[in-house]
C-alpha positions in Angstrom: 8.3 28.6 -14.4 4.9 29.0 -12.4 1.6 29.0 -14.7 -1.6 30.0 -13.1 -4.9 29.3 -15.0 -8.3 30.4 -14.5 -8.4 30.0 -10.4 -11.4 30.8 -8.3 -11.0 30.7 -5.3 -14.1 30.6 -2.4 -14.2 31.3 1.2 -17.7 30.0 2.0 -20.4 31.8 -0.4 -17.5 34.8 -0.9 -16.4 34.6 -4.4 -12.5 35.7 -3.8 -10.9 35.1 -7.0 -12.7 35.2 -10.2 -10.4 33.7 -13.0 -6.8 34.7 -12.3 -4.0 33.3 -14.4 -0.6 34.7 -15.2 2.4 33.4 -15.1 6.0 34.4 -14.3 9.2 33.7 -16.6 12.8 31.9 -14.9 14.5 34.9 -13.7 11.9 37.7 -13.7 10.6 39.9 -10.5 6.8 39.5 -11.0 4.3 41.7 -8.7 0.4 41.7 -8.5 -0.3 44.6 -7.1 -4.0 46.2 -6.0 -5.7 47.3 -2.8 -6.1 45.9 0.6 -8.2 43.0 0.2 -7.9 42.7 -3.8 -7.0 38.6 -2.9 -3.6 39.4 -3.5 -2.5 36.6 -0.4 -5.1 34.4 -1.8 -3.8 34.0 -4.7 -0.4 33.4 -3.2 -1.8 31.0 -0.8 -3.4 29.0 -3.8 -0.5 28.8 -5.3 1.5 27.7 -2.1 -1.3 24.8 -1.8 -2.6 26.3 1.7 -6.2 27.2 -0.2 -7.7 25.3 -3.0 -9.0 26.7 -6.5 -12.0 25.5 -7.6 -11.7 25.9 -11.1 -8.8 25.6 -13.6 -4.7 24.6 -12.8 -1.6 25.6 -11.5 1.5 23.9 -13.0 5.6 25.1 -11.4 8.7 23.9 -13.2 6.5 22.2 -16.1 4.6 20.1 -13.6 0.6 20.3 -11.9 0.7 21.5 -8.4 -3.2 22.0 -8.1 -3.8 20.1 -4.9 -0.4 19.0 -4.3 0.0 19.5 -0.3 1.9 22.3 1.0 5.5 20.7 1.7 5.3 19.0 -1.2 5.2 22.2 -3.1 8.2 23.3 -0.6 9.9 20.3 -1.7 9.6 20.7 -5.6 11.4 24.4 -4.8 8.6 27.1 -4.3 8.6 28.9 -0.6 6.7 31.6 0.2 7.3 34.3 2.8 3.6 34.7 4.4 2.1 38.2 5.4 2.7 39.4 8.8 6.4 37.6 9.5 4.9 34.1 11.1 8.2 33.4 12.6 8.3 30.8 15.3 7.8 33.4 18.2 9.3 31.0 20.9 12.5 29.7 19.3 15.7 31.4 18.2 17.0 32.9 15.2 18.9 29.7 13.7 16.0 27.6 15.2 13.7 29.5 12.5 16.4 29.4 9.7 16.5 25.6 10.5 12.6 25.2 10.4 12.9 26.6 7.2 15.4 23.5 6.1 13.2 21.3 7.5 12.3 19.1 3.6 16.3 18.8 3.3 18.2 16.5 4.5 20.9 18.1 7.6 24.2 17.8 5.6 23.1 20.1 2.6 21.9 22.9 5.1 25.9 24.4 6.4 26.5 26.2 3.5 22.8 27.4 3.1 23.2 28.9 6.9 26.3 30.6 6.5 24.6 31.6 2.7 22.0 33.5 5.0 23.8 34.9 7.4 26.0 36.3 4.3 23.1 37.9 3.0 21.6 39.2 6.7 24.6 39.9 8.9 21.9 41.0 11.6 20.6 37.9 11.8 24.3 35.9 12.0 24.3 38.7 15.2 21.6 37.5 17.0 21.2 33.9 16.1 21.1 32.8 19.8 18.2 35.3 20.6 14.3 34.9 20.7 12.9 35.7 17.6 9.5 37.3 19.6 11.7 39.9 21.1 13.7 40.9 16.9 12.7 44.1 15.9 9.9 44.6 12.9 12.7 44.3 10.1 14.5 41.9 11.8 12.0 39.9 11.8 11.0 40.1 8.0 14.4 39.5 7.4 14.4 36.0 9.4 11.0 34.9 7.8 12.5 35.8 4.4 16.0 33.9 5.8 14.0 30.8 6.6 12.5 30.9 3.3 15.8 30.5 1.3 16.8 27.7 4.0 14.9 25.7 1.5 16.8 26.6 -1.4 13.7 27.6 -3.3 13.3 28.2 -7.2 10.7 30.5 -7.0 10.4 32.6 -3.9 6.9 34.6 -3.3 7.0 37.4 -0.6 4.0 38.9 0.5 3.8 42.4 1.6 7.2 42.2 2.6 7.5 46.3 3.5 4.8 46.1 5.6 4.8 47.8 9.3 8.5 48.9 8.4 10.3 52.4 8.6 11.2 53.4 5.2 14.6 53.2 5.8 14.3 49.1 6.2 12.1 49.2 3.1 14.8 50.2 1.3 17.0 47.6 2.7 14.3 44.6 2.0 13.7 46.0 -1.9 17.3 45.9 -2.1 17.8 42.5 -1.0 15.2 41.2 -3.6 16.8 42.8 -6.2 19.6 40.9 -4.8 18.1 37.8 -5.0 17.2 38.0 -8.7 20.9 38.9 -9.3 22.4 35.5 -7.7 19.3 33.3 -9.7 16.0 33.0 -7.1 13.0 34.2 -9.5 10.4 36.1 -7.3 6.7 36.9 -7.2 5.9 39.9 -5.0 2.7 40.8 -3.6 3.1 44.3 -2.5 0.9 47.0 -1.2 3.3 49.7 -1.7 3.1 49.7 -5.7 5.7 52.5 -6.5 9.0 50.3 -4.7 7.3 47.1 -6.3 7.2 48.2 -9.8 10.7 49.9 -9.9 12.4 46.7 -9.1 9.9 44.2 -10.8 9.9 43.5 -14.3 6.6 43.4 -15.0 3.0 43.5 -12.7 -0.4 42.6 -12.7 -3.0 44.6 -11.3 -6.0 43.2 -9.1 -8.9 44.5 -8.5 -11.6 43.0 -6.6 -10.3 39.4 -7.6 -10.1 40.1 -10.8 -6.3 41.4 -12.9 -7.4 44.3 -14.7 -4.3 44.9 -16.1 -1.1 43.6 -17.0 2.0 45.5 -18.4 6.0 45.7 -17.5 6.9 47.5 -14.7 8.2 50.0 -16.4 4.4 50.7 -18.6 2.7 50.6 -15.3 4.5 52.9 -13.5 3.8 55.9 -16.0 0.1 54.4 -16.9 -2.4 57.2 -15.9 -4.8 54.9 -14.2 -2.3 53.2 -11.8 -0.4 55.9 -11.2 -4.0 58.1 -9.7 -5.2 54.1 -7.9 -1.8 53.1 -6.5 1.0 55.9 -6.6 -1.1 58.9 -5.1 -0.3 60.5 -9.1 
């Protein structure tokens, strides 16, 4: 479904990402996993056409996306749910889920509303309020809502456990699994490796810009080396 190939990826004289590729199969939970500041959201954000690879391609659903603006990605059925929430602060819940419908035309989005609100019965709840003033999970919740608005393929999360109690963890993690059940194939970007790899099929691991590894889930979890990096083992 997505193909990456030999990206490198600058900021200024900062060599980022030093020849990524991977790719991730219809129907799989794929994560890259590493330390803070491994590129882990660069690479998302290459793929997502918000930063530009020097080098090498990126082809979704069979097709080049390398310098294919971002809503046109959106379009073709790839959303990402960016680090950090990014929800429109200002405007209400169902204003954000409807942002995130914004490449569809208004008559296909009914059923993809009530779809969310199936799926997030906190958000259906507060629909009317301000997103600024949602809670931490709340608001990864909407941000991850407003990303199935589109009706994606392909949906990349990144860090989506981040800042949240455990207990909410567990409810986000679950939800993804979710979302592979009903047909959305996902790429997660993850800093906490132990909940990624138990629900992923298989990972990447990045190191410095660089995958250093690549394995199922289920190898990486009980491989000696990520297990003393990434799972305090």
């Amino acid at each position: 479904m997505l193909k990456v190939n030999d990206i490198n990826v600058y900021y200024g004289s900062i060599h980022a990402i030093k020849g990524v590729s991977f790719e991730v199969n219809k129907g799989e939970i794929v994560t890259l996993i590493g330390a803070n500041g491994a590129g882990k959201s660069t690479i998302l954000n290459t793929v997502s056409g918000l930063l530009t690879s020097r080098t090498g391609s990126i082809s979704f659903l069979d097709k080049p996306i390398s310098g294919v603006m971002a809503h046109r990605i959106v379009c073709r059925g790839l959303a990402q749910v960016p680090e950090g929430r990014r929800v429109f602060l200002q405007m209400t819940v169902e204003e954000n889920l409807e942002m995130g419908a914004f490449t569809r035309k208004t008559s296909e989005t009914d059923g993809s509303l009530e779809n969310v609100y199936e799926r997030f019965p906190r958000l259906k709840e507060r629909r009317r309020q301000i997103a600024g003033t949602l809670s931490g999970g709340e608001q990864q919740m909407l941000a991850m809502g407003r990303a199935l608005m589109s009706k994606p393929e392909l949906l990349m999360l990144d860090e989506p456990s981040m800042g949240l109690a455990p207990l909410l963890v567990d409810q986000i993690f679950a939800i993804i699994s979710e979302l592979k059940e009903t047909g959305t194939t996902i790429l997660l970007v993850e800093q906490n490796a132990q909940m990624a790899l138990s629900i992923a099929d298989r990972g990447y691991v990045l190191e410095t810009g660089k995958i250093v590894m690549s394995a199922k889930a289920s190898e990486l979890l009980n491989n000696d080396a990520v297990k003393k990096a990434y799972l305090g083992g």
